[in-house]
C-alpha positions in Angstrom: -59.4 -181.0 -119.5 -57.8 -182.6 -116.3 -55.3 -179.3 -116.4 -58.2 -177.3 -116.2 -60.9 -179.0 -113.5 -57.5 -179.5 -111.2 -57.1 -175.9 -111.3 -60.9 -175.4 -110.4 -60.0 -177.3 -107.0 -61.6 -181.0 -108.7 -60.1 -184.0 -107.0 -61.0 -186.2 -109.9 -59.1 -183.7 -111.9 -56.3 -183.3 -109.3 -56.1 -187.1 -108.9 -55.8 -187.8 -113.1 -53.6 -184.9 -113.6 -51.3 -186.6 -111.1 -51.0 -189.5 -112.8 -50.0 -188.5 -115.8 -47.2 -186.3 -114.1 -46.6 -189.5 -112.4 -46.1 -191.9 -115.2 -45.2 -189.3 -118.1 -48.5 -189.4 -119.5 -49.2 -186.4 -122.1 -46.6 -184.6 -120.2 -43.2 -184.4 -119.1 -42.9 -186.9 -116.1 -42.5 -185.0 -112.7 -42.7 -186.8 -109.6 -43.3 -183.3 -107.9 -46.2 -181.7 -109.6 -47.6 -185.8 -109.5 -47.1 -185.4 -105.3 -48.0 -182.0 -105.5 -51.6 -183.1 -107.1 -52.1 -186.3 -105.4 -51.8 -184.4 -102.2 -54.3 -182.3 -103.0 -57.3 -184.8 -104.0 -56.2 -186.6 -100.8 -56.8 -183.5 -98.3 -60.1 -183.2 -100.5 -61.1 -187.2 -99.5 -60.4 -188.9 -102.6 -60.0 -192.6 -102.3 -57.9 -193.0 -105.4 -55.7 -189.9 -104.1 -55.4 -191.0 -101.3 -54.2 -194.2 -102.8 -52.2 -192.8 -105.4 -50.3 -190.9 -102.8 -49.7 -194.0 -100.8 -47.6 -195.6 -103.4 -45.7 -192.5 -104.2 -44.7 -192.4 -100.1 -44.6 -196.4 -100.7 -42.3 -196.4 -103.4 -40.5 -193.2 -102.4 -41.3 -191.3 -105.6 -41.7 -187.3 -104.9 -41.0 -188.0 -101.7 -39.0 -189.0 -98.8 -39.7 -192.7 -98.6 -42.4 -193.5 -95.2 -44.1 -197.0 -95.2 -45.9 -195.5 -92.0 -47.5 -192.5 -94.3 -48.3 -194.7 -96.9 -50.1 -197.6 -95.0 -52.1 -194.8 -93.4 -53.2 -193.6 -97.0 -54.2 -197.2 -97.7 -56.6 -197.4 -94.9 -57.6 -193.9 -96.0 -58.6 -195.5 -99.2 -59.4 -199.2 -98.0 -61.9 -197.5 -96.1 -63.7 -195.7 -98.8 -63.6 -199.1 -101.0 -60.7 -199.2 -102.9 -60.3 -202.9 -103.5 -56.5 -202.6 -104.6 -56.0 -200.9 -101.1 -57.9 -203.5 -99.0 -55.2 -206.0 -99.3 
């Protein structure tokens, strides 16, 4: 179902698919298609994109490492109400 609504253009779908590319979840773990996805809840608003895509710039998974890019994603998702992101 997630493959499905994130191929419709759904965040929410975009955002969960991502994270099970991310962390291997029902599929085979690609830190690509997870960035790929993340990115696209993000330009769409989603908080938990946005954060989700913070740690992967954060952590350097997916893609080139930038704690600039990811702090700005934080406060992306800080702003919306993401407690985990307000710290």
């Amino acid at each position: 179902l997630y493959k499905q609504a994130a191929e419709q253009g759904d965040a929410l779908g975009q955002f969960a698919l991502g994270r099970c590319f991310a962390g291997g979840r029902g599929v085979v773990q690609d830190d690509e298609k997870a960035v790929k996805l993340l990115r696209q809840a993000a330009n769409q608003g989603s908080a938990l994109g946005q954060y989700a895509l913070g740690r992967c710039f954060a952590e350097g998974k997916g893609v080139p490492l930038d704690q600039t890019r990811a702090a700005k994603l934080y406060r992306q998702a800080a702003d919306q109400g993401v407690p985990v992101a307000q710290c």
